[in-house]
Structure formats: structure tokens, C-alpha cells
C-alpha positions as CSV (number, residue, x, y, z in Angstrom):
1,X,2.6,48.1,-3.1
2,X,5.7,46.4,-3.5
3,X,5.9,46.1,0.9
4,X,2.3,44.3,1.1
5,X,3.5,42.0,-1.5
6,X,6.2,41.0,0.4
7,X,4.5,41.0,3.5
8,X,1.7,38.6,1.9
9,X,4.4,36.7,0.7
10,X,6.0,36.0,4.0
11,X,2.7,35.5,5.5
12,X,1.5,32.4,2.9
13,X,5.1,31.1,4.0
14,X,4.5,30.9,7.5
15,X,0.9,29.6,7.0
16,X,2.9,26.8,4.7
17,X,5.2,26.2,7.2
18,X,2.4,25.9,10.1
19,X,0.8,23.6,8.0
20,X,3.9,21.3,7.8
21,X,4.7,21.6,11.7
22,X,1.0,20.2,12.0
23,X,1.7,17.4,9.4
24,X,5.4,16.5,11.5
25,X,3.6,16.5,14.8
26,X,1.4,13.7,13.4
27,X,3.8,12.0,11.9
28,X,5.9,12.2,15.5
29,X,2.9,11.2,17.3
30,X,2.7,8.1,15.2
31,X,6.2,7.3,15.6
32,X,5.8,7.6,19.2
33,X,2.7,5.0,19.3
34,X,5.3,2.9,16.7
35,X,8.0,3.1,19.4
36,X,5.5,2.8,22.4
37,X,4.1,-0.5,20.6
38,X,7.5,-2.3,20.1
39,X,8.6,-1.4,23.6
40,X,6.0,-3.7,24.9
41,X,6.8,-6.8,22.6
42,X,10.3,-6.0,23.7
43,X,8.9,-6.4,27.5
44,X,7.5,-9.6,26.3
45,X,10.2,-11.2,24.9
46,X,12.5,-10.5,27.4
47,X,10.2,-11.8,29.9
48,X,10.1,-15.1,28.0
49,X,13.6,-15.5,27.7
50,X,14.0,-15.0,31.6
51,X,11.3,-17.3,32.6
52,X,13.0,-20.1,29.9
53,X,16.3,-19.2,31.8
54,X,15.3,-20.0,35.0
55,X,13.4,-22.6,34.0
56,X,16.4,-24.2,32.0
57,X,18.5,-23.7,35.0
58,X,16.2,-25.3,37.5
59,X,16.3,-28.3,35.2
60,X,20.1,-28.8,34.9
61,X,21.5,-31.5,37.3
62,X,23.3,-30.2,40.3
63,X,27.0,-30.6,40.7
């Protein structure tokens, strides 16, 4: 009896620990949208800052 025990045992910890890869590859998947999200405002902003750049330049009196 004692080796069933043990084997349920080890059997409710994998089912635990399947349950917590499940809950980690959500919370990755988010993280990934998260990252995905700020990448693009990062796009953004550094396409505003060029454009002002070149604009700025463009503006300043040549020597």
C-alpha cells in the first residue's frame, strides 16, 4: 500500500505542477503582448524624434 501512496503522491504533484506551467505560460504570453505593445510606442517615439531632427536641421541657417 505504502508504493501506491507514493505513487498517488507523485502523481497530484505533477498534476500541480502542470497546472502551474499552464498558469506561467499565460502569464508569459501576457508579458509578451506587454513587451510587444511598448515596442511599438517605442517605434513611435523614435520616429518623432527623427522627423523633429530633420526638421530642426532643415531649419537651421546654413554656414
Amino acid at each position: 500500500m505504502g508504493a501506491l501512496a507514493d505513487a498517488i503522491s507523485v502523481l497530484k504533484d505533477v498534476l500541480q505542477m502542470r497546472g502551474d506551467l499552464d498558469r506561467l505560460s499565460k502569464n508569459v504570453d501576457k508579458l509578451a503582448s506587454v513587451t510587444d505593445d511598448l515596442d511599438r510606442r517605442m517605434i513611435r517615439i523614435e520616429t518623432m524624434v527623427e522627423i523633429a531632427s530633420k526638421r530642426a536641421a532643415a531649419r537651421l541657417p546654413k554656414k
